[in-house]
C-alpha positions as CSV (number, residue, x, y, z in Angstrom):
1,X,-26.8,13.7,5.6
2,X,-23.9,15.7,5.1
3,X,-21.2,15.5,2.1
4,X,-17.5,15.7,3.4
5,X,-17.2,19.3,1.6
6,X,-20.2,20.4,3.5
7,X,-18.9,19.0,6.7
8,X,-15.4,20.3,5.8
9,X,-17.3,23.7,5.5
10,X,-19.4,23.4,8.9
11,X,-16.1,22.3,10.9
12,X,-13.9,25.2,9.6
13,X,-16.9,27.7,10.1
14,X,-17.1,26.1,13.7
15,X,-13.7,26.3,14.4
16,X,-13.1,30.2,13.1
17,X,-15.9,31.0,14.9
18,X,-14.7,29.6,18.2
19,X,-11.3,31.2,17.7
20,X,-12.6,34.9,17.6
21,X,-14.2,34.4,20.2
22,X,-11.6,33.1,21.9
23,X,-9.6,35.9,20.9
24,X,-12.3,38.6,21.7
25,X,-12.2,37.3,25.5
26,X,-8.6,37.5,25.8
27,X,-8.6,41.3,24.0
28,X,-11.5,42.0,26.5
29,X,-9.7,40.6,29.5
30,X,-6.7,42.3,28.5
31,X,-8.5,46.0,28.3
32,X,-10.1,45.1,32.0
33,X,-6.4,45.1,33.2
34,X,-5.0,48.0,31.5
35,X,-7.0,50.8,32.1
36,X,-7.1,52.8,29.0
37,X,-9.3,55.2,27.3
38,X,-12.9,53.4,28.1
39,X,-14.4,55.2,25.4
40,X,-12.2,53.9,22.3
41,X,-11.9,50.2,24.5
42,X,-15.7,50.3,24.5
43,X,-16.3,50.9,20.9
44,X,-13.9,47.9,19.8
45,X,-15.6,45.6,21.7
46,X,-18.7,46.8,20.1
47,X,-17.3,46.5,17.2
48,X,-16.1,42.9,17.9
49,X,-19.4,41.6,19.4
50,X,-20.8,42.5,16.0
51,X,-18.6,40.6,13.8
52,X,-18.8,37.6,16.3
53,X,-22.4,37.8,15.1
54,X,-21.7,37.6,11.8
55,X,-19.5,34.4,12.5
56,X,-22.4,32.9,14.1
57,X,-24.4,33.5,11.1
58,X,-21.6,31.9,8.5
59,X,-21.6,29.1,10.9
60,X,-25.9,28.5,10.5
61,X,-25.4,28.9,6.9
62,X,-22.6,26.3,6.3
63,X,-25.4,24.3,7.3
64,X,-28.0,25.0,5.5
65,X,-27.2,21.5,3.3
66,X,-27.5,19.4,6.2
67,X,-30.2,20.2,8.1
68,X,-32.1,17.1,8.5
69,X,-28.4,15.6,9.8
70,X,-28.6,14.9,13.4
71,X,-24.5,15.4,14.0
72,X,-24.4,18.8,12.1
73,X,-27.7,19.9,13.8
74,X,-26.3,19.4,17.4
75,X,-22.9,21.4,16.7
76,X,-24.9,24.2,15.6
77,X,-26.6,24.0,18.8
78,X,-23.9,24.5,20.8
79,X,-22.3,26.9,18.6
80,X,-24.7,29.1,19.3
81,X,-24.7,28.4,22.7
82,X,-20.8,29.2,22.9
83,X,-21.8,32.4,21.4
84,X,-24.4,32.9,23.5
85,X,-22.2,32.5,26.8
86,X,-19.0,34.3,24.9
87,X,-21.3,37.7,24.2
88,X,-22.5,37.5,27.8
89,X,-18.7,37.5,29.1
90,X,-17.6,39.9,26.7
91,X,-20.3,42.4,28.4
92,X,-19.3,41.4,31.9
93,X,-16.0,42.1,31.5
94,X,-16.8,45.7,29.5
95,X,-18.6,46.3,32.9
96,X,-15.4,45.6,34.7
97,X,-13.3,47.9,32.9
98,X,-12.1,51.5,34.3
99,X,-10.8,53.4,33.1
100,X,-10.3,56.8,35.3
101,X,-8.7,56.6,38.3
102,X,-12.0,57.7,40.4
103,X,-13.3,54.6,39.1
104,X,-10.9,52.1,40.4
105,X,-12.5,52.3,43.9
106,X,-15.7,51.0,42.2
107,X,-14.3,48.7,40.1
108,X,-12.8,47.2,43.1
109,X,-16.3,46.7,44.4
110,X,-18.3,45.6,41.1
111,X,-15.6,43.1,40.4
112,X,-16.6,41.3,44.5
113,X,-20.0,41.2,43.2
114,X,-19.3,40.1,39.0
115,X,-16.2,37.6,40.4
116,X,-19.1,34.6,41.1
117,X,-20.4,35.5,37.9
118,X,-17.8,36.1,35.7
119,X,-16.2,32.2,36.8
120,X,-19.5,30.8,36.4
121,X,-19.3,32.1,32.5
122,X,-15.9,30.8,32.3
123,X,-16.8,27.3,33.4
124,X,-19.7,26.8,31.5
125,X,-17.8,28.3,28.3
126,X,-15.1,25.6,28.9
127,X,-17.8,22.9,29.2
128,X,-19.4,24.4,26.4
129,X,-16.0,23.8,24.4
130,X,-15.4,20.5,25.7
131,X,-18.9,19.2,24.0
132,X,-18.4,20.9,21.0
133,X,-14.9,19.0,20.3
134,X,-17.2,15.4,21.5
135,X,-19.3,16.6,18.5
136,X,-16.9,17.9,16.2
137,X,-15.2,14.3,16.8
138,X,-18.5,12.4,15.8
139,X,-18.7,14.4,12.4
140,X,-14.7,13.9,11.6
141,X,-14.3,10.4,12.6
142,X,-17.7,8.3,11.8
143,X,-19.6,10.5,8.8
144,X,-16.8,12.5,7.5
145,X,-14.8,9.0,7.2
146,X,-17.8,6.3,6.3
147,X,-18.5,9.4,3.4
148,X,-14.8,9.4,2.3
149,X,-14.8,5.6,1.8
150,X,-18.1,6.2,-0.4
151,X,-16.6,8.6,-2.9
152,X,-13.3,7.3,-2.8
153,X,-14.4,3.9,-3.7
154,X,-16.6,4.8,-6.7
155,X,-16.3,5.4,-10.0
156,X,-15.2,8.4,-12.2
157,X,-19.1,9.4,-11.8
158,X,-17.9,10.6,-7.8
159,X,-14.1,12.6,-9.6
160,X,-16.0,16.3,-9.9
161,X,-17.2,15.7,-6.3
162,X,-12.9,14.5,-4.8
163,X,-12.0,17.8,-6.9
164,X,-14.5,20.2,-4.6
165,X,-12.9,17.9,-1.9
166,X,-9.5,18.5,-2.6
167,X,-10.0,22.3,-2.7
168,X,-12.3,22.6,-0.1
169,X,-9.4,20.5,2.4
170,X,-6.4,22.7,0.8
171,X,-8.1,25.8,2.0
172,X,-8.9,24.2,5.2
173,X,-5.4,23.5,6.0
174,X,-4.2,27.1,4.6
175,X,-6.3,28.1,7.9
176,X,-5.2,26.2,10.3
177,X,-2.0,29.0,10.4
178,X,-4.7,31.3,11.2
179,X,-6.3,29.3,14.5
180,X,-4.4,30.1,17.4
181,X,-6.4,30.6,20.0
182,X,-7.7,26.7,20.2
183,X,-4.9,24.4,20.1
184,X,-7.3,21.7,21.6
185,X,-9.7,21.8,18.5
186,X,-6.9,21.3,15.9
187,X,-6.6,17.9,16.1
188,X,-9.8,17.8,14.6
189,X,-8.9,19.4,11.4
190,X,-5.6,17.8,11.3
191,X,-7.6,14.7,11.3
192,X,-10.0,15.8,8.4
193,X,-7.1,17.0,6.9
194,X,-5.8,13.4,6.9
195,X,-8.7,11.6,6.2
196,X,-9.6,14.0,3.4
197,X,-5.9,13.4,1.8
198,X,-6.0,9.9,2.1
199,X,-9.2,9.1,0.1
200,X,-7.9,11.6,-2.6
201,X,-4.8,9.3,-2.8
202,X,-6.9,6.6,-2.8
203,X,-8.6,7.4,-5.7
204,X,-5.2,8.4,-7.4
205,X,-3.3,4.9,-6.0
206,X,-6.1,2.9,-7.8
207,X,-6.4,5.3,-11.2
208,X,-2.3,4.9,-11.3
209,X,-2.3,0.8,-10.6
210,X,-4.9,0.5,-13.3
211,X,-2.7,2.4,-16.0
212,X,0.3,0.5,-14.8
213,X,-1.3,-3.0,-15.0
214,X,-1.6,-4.8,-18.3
215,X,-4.0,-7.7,-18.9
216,X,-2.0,-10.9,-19.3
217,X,1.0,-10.0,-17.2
218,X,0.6,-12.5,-15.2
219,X,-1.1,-15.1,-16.6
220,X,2.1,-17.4,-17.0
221,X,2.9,-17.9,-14.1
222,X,-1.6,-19.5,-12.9
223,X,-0.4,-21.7,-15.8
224,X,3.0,-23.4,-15.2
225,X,2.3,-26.6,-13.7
226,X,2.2,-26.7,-10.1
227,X,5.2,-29.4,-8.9
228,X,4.0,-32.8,-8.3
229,X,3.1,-33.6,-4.6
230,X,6.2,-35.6,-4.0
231,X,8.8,-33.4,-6.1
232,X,11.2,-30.8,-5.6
233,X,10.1,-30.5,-1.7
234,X,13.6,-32.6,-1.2
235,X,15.4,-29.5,-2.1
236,X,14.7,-26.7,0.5
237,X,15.0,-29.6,3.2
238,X,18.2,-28.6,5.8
239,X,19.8,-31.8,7.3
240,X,22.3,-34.4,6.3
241,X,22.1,-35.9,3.2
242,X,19.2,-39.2,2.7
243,X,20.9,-42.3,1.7
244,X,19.4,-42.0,-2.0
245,X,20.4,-38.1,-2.5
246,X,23.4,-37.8,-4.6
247,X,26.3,-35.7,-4.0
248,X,25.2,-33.4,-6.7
249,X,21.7,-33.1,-5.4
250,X,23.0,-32.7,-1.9
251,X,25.5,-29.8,-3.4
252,X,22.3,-28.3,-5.7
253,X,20.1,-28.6,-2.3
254,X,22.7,-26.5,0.2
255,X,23.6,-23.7,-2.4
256,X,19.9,-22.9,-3.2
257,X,19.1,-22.9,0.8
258,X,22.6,-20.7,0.9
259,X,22.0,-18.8,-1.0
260,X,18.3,-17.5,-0.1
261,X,19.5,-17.5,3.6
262,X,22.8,-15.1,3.3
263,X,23.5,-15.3,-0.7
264,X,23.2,-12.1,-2.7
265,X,23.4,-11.4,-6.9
266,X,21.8,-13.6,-8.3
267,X,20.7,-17.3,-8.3
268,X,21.1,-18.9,-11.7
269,X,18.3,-21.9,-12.5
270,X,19.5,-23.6,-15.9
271,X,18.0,-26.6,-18.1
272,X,17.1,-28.6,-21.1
273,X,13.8,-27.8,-22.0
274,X,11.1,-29.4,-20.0
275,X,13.5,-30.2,-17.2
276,X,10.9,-28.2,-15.1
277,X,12.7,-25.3,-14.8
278,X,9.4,-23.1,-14.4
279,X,7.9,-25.7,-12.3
280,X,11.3,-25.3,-9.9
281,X,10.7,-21.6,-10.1
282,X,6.9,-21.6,-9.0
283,X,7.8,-23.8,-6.4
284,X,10.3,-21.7,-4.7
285,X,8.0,-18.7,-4.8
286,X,5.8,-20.5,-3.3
287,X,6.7,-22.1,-0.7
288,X,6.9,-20.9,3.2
289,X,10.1,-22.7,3.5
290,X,11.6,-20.2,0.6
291,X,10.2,-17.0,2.5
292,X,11.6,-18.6,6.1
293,X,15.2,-18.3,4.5
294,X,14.6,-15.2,2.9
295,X,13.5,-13.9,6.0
296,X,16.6,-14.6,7.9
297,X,18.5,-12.6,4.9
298,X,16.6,-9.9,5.7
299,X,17.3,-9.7,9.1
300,X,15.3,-6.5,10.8
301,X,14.0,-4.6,7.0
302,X,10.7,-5.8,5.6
303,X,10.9,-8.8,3.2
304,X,9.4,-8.1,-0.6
305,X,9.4,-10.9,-2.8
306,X,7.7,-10.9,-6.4
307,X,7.7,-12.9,-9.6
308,X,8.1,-12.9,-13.3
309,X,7.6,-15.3,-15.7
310,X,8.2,-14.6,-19.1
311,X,6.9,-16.5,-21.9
312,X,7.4,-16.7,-25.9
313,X,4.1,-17.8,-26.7
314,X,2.4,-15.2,-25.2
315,X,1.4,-11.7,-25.8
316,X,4.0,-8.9,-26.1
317,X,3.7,-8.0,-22.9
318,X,4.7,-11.1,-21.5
319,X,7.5,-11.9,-23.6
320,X,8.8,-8.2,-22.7
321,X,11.5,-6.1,-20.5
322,X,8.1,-3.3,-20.1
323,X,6.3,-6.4,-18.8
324,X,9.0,-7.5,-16.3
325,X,9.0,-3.7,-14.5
326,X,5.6,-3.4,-14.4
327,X,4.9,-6.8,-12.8
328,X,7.4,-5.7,-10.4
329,X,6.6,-2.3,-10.3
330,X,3.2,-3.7,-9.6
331,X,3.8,-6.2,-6.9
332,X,5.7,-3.8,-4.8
333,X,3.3,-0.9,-5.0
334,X,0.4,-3.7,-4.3
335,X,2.5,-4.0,-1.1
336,X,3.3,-0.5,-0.8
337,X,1.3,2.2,-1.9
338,X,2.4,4.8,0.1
339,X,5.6,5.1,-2.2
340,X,2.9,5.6,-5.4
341,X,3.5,9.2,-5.2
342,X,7.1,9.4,-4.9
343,X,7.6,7.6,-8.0
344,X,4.9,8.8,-9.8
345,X,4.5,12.5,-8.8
346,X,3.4,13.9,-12.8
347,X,0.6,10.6,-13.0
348,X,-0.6,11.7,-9.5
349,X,-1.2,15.3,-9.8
350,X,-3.1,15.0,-13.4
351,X,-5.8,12.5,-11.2
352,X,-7.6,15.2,-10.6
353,X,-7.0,17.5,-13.6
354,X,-9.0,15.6,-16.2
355,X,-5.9,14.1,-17.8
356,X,-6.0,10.6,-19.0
357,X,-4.0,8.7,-16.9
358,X,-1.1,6.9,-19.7
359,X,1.8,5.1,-18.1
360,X,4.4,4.2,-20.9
361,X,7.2,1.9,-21.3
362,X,9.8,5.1,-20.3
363,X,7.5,6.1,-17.4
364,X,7.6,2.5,-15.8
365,X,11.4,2.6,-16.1
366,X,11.9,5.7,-14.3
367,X,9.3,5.0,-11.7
368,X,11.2,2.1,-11.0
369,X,14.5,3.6,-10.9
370,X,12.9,6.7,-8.5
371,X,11.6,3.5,-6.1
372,X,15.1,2.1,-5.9
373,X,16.5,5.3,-5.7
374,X,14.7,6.2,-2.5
375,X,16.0,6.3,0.6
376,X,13.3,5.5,2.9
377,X,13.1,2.1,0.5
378,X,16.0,0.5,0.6
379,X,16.5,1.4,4.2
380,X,13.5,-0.4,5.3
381,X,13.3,-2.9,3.0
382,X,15.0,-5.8,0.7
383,X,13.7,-7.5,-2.6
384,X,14.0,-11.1,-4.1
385,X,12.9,-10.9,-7.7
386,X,12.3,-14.3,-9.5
387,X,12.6,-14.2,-13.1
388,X,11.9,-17.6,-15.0
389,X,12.3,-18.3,-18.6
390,X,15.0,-15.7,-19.5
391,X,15.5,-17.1,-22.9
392,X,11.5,-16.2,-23.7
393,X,12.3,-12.8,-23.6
394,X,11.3,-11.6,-27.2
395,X,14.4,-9.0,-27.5
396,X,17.7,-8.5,-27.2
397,X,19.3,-10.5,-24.4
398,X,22.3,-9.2,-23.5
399,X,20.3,-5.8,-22.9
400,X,18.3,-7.5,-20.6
401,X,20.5,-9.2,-18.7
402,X,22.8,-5.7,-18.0
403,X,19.0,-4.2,-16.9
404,X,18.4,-6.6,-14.5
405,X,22.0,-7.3,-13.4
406,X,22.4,-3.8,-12.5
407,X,19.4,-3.6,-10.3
408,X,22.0,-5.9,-8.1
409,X,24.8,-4.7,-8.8
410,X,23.9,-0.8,-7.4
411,X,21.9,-2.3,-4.5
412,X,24.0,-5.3,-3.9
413,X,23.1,-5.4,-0.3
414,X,19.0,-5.6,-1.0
415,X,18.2,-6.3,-4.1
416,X,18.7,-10.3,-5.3
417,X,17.6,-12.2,-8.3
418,X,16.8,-15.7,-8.5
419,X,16.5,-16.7,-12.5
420,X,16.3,-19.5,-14.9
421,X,17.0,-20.3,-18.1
422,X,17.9,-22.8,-21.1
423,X,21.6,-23.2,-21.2
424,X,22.3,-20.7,-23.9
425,X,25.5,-19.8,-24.3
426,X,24.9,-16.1,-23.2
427,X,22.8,-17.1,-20.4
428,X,25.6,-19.2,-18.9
429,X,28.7,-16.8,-19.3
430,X,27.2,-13.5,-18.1
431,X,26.2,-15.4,-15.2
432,X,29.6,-17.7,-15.0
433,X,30.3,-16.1,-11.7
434,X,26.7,-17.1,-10.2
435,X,25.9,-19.7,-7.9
436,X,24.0,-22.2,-10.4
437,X,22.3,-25.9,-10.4
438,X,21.3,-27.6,-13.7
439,X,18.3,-29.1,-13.5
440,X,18.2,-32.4,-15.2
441,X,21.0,-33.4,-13.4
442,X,19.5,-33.3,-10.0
443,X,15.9,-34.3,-10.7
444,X,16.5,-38.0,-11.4
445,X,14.9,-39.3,-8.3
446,X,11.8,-36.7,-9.1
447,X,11.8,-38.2,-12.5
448,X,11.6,-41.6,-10.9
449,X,8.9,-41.1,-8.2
450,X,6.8,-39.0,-10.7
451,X,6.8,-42.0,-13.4
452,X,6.2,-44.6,-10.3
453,X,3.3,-42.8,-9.1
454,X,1.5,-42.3,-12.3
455,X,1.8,-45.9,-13.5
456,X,0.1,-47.1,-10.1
457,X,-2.5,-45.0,-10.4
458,X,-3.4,-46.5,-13.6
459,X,-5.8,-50.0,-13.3
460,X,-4.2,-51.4,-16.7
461,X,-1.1,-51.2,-15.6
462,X,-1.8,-53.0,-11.9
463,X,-3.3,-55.3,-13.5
464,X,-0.9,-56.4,-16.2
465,X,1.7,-56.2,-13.4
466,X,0.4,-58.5,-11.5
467,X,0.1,-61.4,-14.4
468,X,4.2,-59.8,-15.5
469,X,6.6,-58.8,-13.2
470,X,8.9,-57.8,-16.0
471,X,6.9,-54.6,-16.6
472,X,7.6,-53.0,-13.3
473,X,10.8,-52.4,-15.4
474,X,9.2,-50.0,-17.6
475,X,9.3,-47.1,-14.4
476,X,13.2,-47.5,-14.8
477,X,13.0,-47.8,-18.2
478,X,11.0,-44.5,-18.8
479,X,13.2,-42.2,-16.2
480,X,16.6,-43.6,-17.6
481,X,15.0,-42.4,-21.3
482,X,14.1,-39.2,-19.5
483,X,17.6,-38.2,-18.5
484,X,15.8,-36.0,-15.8
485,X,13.2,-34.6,-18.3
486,X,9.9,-34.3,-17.2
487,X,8.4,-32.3,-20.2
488,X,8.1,-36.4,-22.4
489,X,7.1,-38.0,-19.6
490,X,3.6,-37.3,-19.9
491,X,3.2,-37.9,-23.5
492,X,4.9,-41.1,-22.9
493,X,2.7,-42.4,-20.1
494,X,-0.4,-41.4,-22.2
495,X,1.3,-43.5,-24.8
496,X,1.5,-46.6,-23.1
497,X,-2.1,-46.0,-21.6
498,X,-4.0,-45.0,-25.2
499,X,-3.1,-49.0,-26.4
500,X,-4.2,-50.0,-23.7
501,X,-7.8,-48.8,-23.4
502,X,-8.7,-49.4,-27.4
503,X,-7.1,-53.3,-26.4
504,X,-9.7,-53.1,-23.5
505,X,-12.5,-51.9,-25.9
């Protein structure tokens, strides 16, 4: 079975070969019609059939490696048939030529009795052709490709073999310039050509999102709490307002759907602490009601939405304005590798010259810059970013902020932000301007269904609500104490259950 470089080498040995030939025909054809000296005419030819020999021979030993490969075998069989039917052409029409003007008399005559001939050769040699580009298009499109897949897929063990590759496929392309007799064979190296490029930016695509992605970077957002089954769903509901829903909740619920639907800037989530700020965030990423909206915002470009959630407790990384671009960076290129390159053309080119592949803090910030920054981006698509926990990020805030807030600000039109934070004081003036909803005062009713449904799932409580009516208070009771906090709740539901099983033991 062939490698791609030998089939690279048998297809451009093919393929040169086919074009002399091609070539020696038409220079033939042309002497028959003009009628020059027949000596010097005669010994070119010669001269001509012998180096379309040697072609033939390059051709048999570009496969010499493949021998036992059915594919390979087959186009050298017709190869040599080509060459057998182009050397019997060439030497009828050196028969047909005259060149004295005695001669023309009985060239007149041979060519009545050569012209049956001569448009036999022509056909087959056409046929001939045809079945070597069938051929040529079961090495390029099932081995060459399955192959490609193979060593693009592997290891570093397969990197010496994509570096023959890539020089092997540049120096089939510098000859395509060359080939100009066979348009209708091109396609077929314009294909390898293709197919030999796209596994070598495979190979670099993978190497680059390796060094870009950091272990951890997104680990905080798998570990916010998902939002309890009858929570927060209220607030990307269209329609009039229920008969419980507050004015505020109604007001929070029409500005967040707004917003995602024709809004732009940025979205500003604020909170106490364990209001459920993250909870909100995950939520709204999501959701397919929160992609619906942001669809219609972006109208006919391609929508790209991605997360990140910083976090304190976590490891540098996560707490970090590095972390943020790369698990954006990340996300996008995940979507959208074909812009790899562009943004990280030094990274790219040292895949294949036994460089280490190191992306740093500075090289993540310009990459990112370069992706905004091109035009075939931003033309075709628009970006929702959501950013939770701002005031987890271990670093200097107001830096951060101007960062992010001049991602929007320079591509106003497709770049948004939806973010939340505690209600620090610099969190809630550089963002004055912003379309906002506090949390705890909106959550009430989420508050109160979440207590409600965890109390009647627990048998201790049924029970002792059946004998006391007065405890189906304790719901109200709880969520008043709350003050639309969710983070006590559970530690005051365990409270009230942990008496109650030691009573029962």
């Amino acid at each position: 079975m062939m490698t791609p470089v030998e089939i690279i080498g048998l297809v451009s040995a093919v393929i040169t070969f086919i074009d002399f030939a091609a070539e020696n025909i038409a220079i033939a054809q042309e002497i028959g019609k003009s009628g020059t000296a027949a000596k010097k005419e005669n010994s070119e030819l010669e001269k001509r059939v012998g180096l379309l020999q040697k072609q033939i021979d390059n051709v048999r030993q570009s496969t010499n490696g493949s021998r036992n490969d059915i594919h390979g075998v087959e186009l050298l069989n017709l190869t040599d048939e080509y060459h057998g039917l182009t050397t019997k052409l060439l030497t009828l029409l050196s028969e047909l030529k005259s060149t004295k003007k005695r001669q023309v008399v009985w060239k007149s005559v041979k060519n009545l009795y050569k012209k049956n001939e001569k448009e036999g050769l022509q056909k087959d040699l056409e046929d001939c052709l045809r079945r070597i580009q069938l051929q040529l298009m079961q090495v390029t499109r099932y081995e060459f490709g399955a192959h490609l897949d193979r060593i693009s897929d592997q290891g570093n063990k397969q990197m010496e073999e994509l570096k023959q590759l890539r020089r092997t496929t540049t120096n089939l392309e510098s000859g395509m310039s060359s080939w100009g007799h066979i348009p209708s064979l091109l396609e077929q190296v314009r294909l390898i050509v293709h197919e030999s490029k796209t596994a070598l930016g495979r190979k670099a695509y993978f190497k680059i999102m390796d060094g870009l992605k950091v272990n951890g970077m997104v680990d905080r957002f798998d570990e916010v709490d998902e939002a309890h089954e009858h929570t927060f769903g209220w607030i990307l509901e269209r329609g009039p307002a229920s008969e419980t829903e507050t004015a505020e909740e109604t007001e929070a619920r029409r500005g967040i759907i707004d917003w995602l639907c024709h809004g732009d800037g940025v979205f500003h989530i604020t909170g106490k602490p364990g209001a459920g700020k993250s909870t909100l965030m995950k939520y709204l990423c999501q959701s397919p009601k929160t992609q619906e909206y942001l669809g219609s915002w972006a109208g006919h470009k391609s929508l790209i939405t991605t997360n990140f959630f910083f976090w304190r407790l976590g490891s540098d990384i996560q707490k970090s304005l590095d972390g943020l671009r790369r698990a954006l960076l990340y996300s996008i290129l995940q979507e959208l590798p074909e812009f790899t390159e562009d943004v990280f053309p030094r990274h790219w080119k040292s895949i294949f010259d036994d460089k280490v592949v190191s992306i740093h803090t500075r090289d993540v910030d310009t990459a990112l810059e370069a992706l905004f920054n091109q035009t075939a981006f931003l033309t075709s698509h628009r970006l929702v970013f959501f950013i939770d926990g701002l005031d987890e990020y271990d670093g200097d805030h107001d830096g951060m902020l101007k960062t992010i807030l001049k991602w929007t600000k320079e591509h106003h039109n497709d770049i948004k932000l939806c973010v939340s934070s505690r209600e620090w004081e610099i969190f809630t003036q550089r963002l004055a301007d912003c379309p906002r909803v506090k949390l705890q005062n909106i959550t009430r009713r989420d508050v109160q269904t979440y207590v409600n449904e965890e109390l009647s799932e627990n048998d201790d409580f049924t029970q002792v609500s059946l004998r006391s009516p007065k405890i189906l208070n304790l719901a109200n009771i709880i969520t008043e104490k709350a003050e639309g906090i969710f983070f006590p709740l559970s530690i005051n539901i365990r409270l009230y259950e942990e008496p109650r099983r030691h009573k029962s033991d």
